[in-house]
PyMOL commands that place a pseudoatom at each C-alpha (Angstrom):
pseudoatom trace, name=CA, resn=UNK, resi=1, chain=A, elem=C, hetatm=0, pos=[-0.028, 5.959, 1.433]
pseudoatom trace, name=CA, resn=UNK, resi=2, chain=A, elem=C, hetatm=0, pos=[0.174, 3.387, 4.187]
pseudoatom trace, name=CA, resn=UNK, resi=3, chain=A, elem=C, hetatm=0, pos=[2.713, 3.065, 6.328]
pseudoatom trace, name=CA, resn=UNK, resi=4, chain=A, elem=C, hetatm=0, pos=[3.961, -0.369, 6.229]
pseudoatom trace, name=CA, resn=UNK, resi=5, chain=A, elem=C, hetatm=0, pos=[7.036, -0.072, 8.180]
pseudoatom trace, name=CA, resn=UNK, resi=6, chain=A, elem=C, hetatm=0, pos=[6.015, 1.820, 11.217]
pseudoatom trace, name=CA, resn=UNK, resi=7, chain=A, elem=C, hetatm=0, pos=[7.386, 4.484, 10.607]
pseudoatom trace, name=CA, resn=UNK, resi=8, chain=A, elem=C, hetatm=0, pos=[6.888, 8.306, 8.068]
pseudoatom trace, name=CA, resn=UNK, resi=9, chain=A, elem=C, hetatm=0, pos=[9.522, 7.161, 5.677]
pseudoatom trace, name=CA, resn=UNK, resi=10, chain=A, elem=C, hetatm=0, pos=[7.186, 7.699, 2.445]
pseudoatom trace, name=CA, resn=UNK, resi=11, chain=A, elem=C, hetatm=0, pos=[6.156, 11.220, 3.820]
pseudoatom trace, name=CA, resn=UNK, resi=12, chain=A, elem=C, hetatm=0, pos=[9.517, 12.151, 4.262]
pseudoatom trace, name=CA, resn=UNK, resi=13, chain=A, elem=C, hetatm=0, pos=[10.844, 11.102, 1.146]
pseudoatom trace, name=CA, resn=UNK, resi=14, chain=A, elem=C, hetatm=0, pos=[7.829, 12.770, -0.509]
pseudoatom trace, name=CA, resn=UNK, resi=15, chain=A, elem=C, hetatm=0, pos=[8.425, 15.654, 0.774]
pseudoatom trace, name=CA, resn=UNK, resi=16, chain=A, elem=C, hetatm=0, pos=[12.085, 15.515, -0.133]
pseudoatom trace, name=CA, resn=UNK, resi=17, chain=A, elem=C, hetatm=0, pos=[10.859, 14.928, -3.719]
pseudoatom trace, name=CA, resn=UNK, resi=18, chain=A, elem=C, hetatm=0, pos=[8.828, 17.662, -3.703]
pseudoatom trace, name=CA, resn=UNK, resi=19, chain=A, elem=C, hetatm=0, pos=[11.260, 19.957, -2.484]
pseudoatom trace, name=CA, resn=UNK, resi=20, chain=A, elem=C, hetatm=0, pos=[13.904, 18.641, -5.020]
pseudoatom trace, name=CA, resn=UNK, resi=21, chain=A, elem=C, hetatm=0, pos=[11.094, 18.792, -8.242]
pseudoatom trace, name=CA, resn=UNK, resi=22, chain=A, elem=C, hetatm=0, pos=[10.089, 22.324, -7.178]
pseudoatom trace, name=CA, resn=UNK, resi=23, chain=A, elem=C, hetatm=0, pos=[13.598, 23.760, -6.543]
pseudoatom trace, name=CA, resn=UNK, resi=24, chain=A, elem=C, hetatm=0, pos=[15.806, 22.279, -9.792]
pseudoatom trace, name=CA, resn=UNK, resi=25, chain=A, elem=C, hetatm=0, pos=[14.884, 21.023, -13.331]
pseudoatom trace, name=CA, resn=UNK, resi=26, chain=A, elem=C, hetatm=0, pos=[15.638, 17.514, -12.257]
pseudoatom trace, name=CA, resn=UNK, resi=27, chain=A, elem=C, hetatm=0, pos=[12.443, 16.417, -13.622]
pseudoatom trace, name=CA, resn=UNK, resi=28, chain=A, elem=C, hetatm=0, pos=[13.674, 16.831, -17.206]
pseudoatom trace, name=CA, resn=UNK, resi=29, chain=A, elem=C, hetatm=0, pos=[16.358, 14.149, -17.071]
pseudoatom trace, name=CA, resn=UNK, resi=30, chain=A, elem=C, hetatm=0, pos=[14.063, 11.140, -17.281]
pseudoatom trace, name=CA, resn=UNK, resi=31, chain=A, elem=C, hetatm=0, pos=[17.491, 8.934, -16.031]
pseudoatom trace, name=CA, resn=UNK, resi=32, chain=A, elem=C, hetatm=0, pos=[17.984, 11.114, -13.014]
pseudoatom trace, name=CA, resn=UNK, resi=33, chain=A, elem=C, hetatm=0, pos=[14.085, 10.499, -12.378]
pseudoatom trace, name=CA, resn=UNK, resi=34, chain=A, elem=C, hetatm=0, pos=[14.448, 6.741, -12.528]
pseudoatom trace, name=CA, resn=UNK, resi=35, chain=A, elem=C, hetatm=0, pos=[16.946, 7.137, -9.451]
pseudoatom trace, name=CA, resn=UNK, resi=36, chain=A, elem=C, hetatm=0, pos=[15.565, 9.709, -7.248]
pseudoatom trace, name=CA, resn=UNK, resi=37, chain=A, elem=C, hetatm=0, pos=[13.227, 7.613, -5.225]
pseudoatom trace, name=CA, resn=UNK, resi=38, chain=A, elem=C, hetatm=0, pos=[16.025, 5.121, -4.716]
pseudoatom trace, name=CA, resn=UNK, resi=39, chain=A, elem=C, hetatm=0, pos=[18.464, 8.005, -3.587]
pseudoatom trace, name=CA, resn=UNK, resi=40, chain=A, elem=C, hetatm=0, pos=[16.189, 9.664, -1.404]
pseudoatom trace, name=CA, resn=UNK, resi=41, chain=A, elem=C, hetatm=0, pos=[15.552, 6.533, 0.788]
pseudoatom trace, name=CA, resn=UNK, resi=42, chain=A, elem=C, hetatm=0, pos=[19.369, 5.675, 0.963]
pseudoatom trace, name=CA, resn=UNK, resi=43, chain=A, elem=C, hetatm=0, pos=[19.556, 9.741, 2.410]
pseudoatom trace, name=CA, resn=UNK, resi=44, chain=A, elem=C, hetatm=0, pos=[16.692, 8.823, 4.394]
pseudoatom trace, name=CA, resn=UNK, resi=45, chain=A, elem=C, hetatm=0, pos=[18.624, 6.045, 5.930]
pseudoatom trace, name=CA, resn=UNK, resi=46, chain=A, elem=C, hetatm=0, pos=[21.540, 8.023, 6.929]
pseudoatom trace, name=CA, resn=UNK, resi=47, chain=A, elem=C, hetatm=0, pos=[19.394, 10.525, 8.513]
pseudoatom trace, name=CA, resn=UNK, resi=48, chain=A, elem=C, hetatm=0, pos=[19.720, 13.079, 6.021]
pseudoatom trace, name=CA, resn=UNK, resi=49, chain=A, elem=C, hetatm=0, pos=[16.260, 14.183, 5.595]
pseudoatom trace, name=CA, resn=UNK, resi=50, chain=A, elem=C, hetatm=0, pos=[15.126, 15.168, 9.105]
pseudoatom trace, name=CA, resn=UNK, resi=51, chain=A, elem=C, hetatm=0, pos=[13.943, 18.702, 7.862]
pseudoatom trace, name=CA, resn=UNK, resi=52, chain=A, elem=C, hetatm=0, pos=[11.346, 16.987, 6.238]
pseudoatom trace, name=CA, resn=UNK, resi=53, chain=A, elem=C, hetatm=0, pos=[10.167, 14.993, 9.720]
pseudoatom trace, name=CA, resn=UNK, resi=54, chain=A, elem=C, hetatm=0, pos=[6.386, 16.536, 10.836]
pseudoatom trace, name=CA, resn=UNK, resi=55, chain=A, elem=C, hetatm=0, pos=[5.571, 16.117, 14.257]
pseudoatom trace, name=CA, resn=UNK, resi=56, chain=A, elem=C, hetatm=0, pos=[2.329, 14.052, 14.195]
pseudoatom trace, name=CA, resn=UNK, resi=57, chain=A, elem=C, hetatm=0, pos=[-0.508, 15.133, 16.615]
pseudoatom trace, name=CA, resn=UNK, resi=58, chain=A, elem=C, hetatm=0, pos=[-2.717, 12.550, 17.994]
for i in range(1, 58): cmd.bond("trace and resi %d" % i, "trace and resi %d" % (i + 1))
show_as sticks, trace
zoom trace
């Protein structure tokens, strides 16, 4: 995915997804689904996902 914004938002979130998919049965509730996206980028926002931050090499 391309990074639009300058900045790892998407990968983050993904990430954060992931995690979230993997570790509950969220994925069941399709109304829950239709939010999470949304949810995780407001918690992005606030600086809530910086576990999921990689350090990019160059």
């Amino acid at each position: 995915m391309m990074d639009t914004c300058g900045d790892n938002r998407f990968v983050i979130i993904e990430a954060a997804k992931n995690d979230i998919l993997e570790s509950t049965n969220i994925g069941m509730c399709e109304d829950e689904m239709k939010v999470l996206d949304s949810f995780l980028f407001r918690c992005w926002q606030m600086g809530w996902l910086k576990k999921y931050e990689v350090e990019e090499t160059v």
